[in-house]
C-alpha positions in Angstrom: 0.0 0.0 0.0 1.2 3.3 -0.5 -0.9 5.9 1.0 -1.3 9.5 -0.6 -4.4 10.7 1.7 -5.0 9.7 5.2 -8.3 10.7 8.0 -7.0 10.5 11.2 -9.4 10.4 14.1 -11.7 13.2 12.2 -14.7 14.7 13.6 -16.5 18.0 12.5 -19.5 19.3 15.0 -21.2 22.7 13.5 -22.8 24.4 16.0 -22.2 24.9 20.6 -24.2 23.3 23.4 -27.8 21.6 22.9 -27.8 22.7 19.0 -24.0 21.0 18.3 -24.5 18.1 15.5 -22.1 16.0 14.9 -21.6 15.6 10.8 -18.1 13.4 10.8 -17.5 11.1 13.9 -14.2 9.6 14.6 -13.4 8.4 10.8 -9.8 7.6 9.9 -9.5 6.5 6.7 -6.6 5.9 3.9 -6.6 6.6 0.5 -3.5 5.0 -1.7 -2.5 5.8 -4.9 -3.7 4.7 -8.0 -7.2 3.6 -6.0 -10.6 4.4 -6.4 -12.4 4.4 -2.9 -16.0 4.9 -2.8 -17.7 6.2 0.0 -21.2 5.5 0.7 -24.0 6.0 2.6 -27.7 7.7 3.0 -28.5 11.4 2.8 -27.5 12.7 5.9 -24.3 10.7 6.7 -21.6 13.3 6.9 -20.3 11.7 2.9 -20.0 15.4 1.3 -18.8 16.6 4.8 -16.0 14.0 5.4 -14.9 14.9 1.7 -15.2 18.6 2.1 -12.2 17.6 5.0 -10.1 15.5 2.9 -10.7 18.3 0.4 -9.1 21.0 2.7 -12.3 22.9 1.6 -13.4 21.8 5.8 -11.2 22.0 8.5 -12.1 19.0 11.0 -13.1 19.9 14.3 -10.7 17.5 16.1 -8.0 14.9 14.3 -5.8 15.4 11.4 -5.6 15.5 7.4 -2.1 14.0 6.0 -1.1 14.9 2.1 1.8 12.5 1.3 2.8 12.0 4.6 2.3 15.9 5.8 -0.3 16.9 7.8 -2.0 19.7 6.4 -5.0 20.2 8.5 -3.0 22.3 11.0 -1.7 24.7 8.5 -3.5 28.3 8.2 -6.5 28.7 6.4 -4.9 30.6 3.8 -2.9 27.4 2.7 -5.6 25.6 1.6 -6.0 27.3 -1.4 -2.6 26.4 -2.4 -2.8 23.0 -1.2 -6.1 22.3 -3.5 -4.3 23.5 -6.5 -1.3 21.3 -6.2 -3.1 18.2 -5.6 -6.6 18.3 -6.3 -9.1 18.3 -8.7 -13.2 18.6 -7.7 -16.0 17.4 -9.5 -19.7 17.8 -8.2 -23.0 16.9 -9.2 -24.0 20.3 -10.1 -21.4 20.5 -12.8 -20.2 24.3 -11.2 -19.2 25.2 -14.9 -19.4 29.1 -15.9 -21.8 29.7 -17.5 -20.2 33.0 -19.6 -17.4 30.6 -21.0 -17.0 27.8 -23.2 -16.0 24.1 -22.5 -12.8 25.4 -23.4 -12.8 28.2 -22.0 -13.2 26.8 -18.6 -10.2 24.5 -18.5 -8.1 27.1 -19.2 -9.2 29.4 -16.4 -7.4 26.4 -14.0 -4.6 26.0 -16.5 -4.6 29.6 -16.1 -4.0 29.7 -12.4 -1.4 26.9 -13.1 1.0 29.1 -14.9 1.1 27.9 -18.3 1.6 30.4 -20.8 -1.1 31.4 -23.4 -0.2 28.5 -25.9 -0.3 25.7 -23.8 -2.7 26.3 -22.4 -4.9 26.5 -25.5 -3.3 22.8 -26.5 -4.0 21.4 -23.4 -7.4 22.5 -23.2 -8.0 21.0 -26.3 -6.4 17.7 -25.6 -8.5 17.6 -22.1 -11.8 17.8 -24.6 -10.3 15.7 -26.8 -9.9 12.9 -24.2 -13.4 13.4 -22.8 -14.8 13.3 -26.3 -15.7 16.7 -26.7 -13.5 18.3 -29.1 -16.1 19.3 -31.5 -17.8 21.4 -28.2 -14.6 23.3 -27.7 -16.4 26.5 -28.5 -20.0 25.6 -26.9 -21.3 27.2 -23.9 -22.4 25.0 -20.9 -26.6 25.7 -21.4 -25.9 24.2 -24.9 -24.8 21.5 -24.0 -25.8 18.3 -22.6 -26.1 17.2 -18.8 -23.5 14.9 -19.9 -21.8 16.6 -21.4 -21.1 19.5 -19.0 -19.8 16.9 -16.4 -17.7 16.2 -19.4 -16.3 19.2 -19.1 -16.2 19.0 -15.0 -14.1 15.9 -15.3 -11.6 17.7 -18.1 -11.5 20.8 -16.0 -10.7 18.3 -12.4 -7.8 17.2 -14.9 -6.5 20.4 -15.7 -4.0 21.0 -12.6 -2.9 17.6 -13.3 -3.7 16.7 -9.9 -2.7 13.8 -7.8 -6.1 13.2 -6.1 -9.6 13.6 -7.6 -12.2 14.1 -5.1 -16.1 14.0 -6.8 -19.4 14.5 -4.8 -21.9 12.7 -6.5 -20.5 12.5 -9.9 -23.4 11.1 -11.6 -26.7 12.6 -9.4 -27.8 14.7 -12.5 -27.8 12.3 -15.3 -29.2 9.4 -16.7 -28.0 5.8 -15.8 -26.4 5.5 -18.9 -24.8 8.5 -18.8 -23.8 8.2 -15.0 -21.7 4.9 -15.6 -20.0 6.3 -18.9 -18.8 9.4 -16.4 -17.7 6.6 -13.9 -16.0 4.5 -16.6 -14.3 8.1 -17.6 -13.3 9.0 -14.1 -11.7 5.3 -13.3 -9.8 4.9 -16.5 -7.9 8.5 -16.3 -7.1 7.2 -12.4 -5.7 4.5 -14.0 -3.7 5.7 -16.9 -2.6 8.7 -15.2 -1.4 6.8 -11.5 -4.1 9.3 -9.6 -6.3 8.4 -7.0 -10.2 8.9 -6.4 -12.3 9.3 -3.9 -16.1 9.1 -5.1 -19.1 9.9 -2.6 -22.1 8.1 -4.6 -25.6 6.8 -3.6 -25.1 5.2 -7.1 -24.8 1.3 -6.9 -22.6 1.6 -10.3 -20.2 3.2 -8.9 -19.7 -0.3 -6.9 -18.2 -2.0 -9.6 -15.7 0.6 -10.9 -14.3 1.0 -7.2 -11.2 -0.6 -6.1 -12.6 -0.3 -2.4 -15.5 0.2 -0.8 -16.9 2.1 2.7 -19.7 3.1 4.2 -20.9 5.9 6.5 -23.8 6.3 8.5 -24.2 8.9 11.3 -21.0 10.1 10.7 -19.3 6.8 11.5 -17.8 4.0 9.4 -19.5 1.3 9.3 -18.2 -2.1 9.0 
């Protein structure tokens, strides 16, 4: 095993007193590289939380959040913008394209942010699409194109940074079943060619069949 991600111990409580919930209880958890681990679980079960933490979009309320062997939990808030662009890519269910730019257009604003100069980052953008199969929608704005097709775009644009850890909430809640597994299928295979690892939080029983590894939360605890 060699571990790229690791939970320690994590628990996040919003709220004081009598009105304190408890989203994440106690998980520690390993993530090693080139796996996809799916986490499951009912509505309600702290899934998008505990990611959010291993994210560092959340900072846990007690225990810690190690990046290749560092813990990173511990470090100021304003490192975590830093830390995401190194290493992570997002996707969500909601797609989060914007909606003024093109499929193209928004890959390059995180090759952008990655320092490439204008030519690359044209190319690369291109490739990205080209490897999702959307070349021919390089120019299309997100309302014209597909459900699909804008987590597509979502999955390029996770690529972008080339990071080494792909975190995605729900990957497939917007889309059709066939569509959902082709997204899946897309999300394991770069993993895969490209050494990354994955973390998927799904309610979709497809997902359990692309995974390497399986866990499930409930109340904020893992289960099993």
């Amino acid at each position: 095993m060699d571990p790229i991600l690791e939970v320690k111990n994590i628990t996040k409580v919003y709220g004081e007193g009598v009105t304190a919930v408890v989203a994440v209880d106690s998980v520690t958890l390993t993530l090693n590289k080139y796996e996809v681990l799916l986490i499951m679980g009912p509505s309600g079960s702290g899934k998008t939380t505990l990611l959010s933490i291993m994210g560092c979009i959340l900072r846990p309320t007690q225990g810690e959040v190690m990046l290749n062997g560092e813990v990173v939990s511990s470090l100021p808030e304003d490192s975590f913008p830093f830390i995401r662009k190194q290493y992570l890519g997002f996707v969500f269910q909601s797609f989060n394209l914007f909606p003024s730019l093109t499929a193209a257009e928004n890959i390059e604003v995180v090759l952008r942010l990655k320092g490439l100069n204008r030519r690359e980052i044209g190319l690369k953008a291109l490739a990205l699409l080209e490897k999702v199969g959307l070349a021919k929608r390089a120019h299309s704005y997100p309302k014209e194109l597909s459900g699909g097709e804008q987590q597509r775009v979502a999955v390029a644009r996770a690529l972008a940074g080339d990071p080494s850890i792909i975190l995605a909430d729900e990957p497939t809640g917007n889309l059709d079943s066939k569509t959902g597994k082709e997204i899946l299928e897309l999300i394991r295979d770069f993993a895969e060619e490209s050494g990354k690892a994955v973390v998927i939080v799904s309610h979709d029983p497809k997902a359990e069949t692309l995974a390497h590894r399986i866990v499930f939360l409930e109340d904020g605890r893992l289960k099993g």
